[in-house]
C-alpha positions as CSV (number, residue, x, y, z in Angstrom):
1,X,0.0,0.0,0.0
2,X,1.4,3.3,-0.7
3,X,1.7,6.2,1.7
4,X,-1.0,8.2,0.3
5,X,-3.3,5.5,0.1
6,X,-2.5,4.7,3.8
7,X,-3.2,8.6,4.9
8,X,-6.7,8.3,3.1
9,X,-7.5,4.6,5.0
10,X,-6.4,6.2,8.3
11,X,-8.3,9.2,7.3
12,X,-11.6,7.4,6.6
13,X,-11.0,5.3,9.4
14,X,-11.2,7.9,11.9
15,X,-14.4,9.7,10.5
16,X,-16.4,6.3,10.6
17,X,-15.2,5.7,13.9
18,X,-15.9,9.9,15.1
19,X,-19.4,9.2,13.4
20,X,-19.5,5.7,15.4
21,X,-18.9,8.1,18.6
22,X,-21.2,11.0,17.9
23,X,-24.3,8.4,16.4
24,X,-23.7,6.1,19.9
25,X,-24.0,9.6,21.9
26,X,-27.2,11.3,20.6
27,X,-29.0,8.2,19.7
28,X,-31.0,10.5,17.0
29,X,-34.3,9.1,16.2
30,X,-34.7,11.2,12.9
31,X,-38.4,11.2,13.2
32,X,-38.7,12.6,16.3
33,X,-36.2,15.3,15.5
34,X,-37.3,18.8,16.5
35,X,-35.9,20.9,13.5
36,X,-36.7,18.4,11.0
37,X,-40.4,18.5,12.6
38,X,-40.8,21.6,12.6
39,X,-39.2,22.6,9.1
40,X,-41.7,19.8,7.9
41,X,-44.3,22.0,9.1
42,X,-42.9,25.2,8.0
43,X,-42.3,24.1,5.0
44,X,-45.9,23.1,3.9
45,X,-47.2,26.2,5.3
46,X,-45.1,27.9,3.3
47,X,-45.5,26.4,0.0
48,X,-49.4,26.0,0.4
49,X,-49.6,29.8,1.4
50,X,-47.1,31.4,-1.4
51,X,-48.6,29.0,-4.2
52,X,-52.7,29.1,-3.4
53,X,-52.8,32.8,-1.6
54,X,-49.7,34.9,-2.5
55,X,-49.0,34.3,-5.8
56,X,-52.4,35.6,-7.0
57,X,-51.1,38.9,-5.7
58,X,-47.2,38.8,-6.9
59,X,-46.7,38.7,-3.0
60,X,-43.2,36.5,-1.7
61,X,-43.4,35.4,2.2
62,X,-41.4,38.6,2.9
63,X,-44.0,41.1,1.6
64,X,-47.0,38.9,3.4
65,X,-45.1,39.5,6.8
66,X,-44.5,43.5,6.6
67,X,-48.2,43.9,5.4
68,X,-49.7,41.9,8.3
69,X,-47.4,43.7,10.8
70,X,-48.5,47.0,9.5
71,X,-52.4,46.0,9.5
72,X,-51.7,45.6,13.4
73,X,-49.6,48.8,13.9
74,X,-49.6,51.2,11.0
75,X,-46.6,53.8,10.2
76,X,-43.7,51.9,11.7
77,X,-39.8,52.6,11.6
78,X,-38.7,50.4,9.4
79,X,-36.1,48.9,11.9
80,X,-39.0,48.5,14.0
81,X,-40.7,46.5,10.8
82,X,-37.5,44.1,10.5
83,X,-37.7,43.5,13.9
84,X,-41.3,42.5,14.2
85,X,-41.0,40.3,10.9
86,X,-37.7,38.4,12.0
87,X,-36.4,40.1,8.5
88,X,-32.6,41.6,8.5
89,X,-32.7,45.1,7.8
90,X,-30.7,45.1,4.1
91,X,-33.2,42.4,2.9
92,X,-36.2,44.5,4.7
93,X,-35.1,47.4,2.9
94,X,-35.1,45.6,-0.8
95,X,-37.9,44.3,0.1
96,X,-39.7,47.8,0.8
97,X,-38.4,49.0,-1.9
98,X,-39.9,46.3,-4.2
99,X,-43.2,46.7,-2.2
100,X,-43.2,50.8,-2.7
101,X,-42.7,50.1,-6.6
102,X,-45.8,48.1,-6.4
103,X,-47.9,50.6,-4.6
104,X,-48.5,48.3,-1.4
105,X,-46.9,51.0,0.8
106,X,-45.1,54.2,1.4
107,X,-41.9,54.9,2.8
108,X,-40.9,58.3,4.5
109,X,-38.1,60.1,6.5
110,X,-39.2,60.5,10.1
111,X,-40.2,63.6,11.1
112,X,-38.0,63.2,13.9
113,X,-34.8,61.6,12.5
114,X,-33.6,62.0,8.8
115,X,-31.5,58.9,9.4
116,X,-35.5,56.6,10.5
117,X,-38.0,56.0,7.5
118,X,-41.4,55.3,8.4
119,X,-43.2,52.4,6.3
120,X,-47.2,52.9,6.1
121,X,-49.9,51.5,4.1
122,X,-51.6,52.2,1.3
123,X,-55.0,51.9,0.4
124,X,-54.1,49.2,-2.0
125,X,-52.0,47.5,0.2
126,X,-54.7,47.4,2.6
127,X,-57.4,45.9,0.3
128,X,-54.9,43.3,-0.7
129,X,-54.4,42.5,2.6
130,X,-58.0,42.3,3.4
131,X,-58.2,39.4,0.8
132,X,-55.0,37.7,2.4
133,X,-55.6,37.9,6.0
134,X,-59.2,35.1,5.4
135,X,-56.4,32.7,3.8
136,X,-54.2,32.5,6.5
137,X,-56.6,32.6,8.6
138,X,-58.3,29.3,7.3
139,X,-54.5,27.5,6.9
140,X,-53.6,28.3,10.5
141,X,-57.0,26.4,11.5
142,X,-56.4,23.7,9.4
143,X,-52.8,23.2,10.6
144,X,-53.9,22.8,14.2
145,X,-57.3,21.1,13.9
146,X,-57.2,18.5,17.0
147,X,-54.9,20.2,18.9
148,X,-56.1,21.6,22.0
149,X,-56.0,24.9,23.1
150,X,-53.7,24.5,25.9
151,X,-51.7,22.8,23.6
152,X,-51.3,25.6,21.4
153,X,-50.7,28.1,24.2
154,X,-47.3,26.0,24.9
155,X,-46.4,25.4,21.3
156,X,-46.4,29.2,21.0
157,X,-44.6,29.7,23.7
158,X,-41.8,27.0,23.5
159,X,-41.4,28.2,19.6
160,X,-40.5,31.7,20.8
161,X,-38.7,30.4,23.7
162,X,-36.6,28.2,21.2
163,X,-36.4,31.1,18.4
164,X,-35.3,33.2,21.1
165,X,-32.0,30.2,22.3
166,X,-31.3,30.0,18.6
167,X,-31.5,34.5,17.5
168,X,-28.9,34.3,20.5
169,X,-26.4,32.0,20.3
170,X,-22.7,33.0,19.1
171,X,-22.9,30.5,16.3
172,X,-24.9,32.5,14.1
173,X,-23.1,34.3,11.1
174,X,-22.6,37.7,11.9
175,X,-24.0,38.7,8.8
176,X,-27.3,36.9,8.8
177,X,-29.1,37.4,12.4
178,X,-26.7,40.1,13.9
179,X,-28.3,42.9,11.9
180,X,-32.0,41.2,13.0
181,X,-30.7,41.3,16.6
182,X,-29.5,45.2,16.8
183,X,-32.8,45.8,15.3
184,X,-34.7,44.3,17.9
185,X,-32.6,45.7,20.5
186,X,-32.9,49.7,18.7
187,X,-36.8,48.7,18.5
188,X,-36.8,48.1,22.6
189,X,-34.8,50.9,23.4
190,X,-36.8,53.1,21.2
191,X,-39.9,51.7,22.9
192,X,-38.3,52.2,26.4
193,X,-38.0,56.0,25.3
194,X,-41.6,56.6,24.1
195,X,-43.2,55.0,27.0
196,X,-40.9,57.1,29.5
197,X,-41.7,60.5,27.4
198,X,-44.8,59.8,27.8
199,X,-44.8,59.0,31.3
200,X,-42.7,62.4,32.2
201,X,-45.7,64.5,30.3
């Protein structure tokens, strides 16, 4: 046997053996694996929303989330909008951009900060929204038929609780969550300032 073929032998040899070690530790039953459950989900959510509600409107996933966070709080910051839609604020912005081409909404400076835009709606957005919301409606109550309410109430909060683990851990890439994170953290603070301006009047 040549050298090099004995470096590749020893080579494979200690990755089926690592593998050996890692498969003996977790035990993973596939099927009862958490991310693969709930990308399962996700992902027929997804494709049953985009292709039988969204795409009638030329809408992506993206566009659905900033419309239904500004049909619950109209004339955001658009940090505050990436923040609420768990979208990082370059692809939030491209995103707007695409949305404002299509008349869905408006974007403006802040009246109290040329360095904020504000993100509204407009009256076409809304109307196509109207149409949207009964959709997702009806999936979400097809999705958890038989499950009972307490249930639910822990799903939701063990999914936020997990998104939460997972938004924070040092693994991420810097250049995918990080921006999402000081988001968040500039929409809190901001918050924290409103609510104490208004408490001081």
């Amino acid at each position: 046997m040549l050298r090099g073929e004995r470096r590749v032998d020893a080579g494979s040899s200690r990755i089926c053996r690592d593998f050996n070690l890692v498969s003996d530790r977790t035990g993973l039953n596939f099927s009862d694996y958490l991310p693969y459950l709930v990308n399962r989900v996700g992902w027929l959510l997804v494709t049953d929303f985009g292709q039988n509600t969204l795409a009638r409107h030329q809408l992506s996933i993206a566009m659905w989330r900033v419309l239904a966070v500004l049909a619950n709080d109209d004339g955001q910051r658009q940090i505050d909008v990436a923040a609420s839609t768990s979208i990082d604020v370059s692809t939030l912005s491209r995103v707007v951009t695409r949305m404002v081409k299509m008349g869905l909404v408006t974007r403006t400076r802040s009246a109290t900060s040329n360095r904020e835009v504000t993100v509204r709606l407009t009256p076409k957005g809304a109307a196509i929204l109207a149409r949207i919301i009964p959709h997702a409606i009806e999936l979400e109550r097809r999705a958890i038929s038989g499950v009972p309410a307490e249930d639910l109430n822990v799903i939701r909060r063990s999914l936020r609780r997990m998104y939460q683990n997972l938004a924070a851990s040092e693994r991420l890439s810097r250049t995918t969550e990080a921006p999402l994170l000081r988001a968040s953290a500039a929409s809190a603070a901001s918050s924290r300032q409103r609510q104490g301006g208004r408490a001081r009047r």
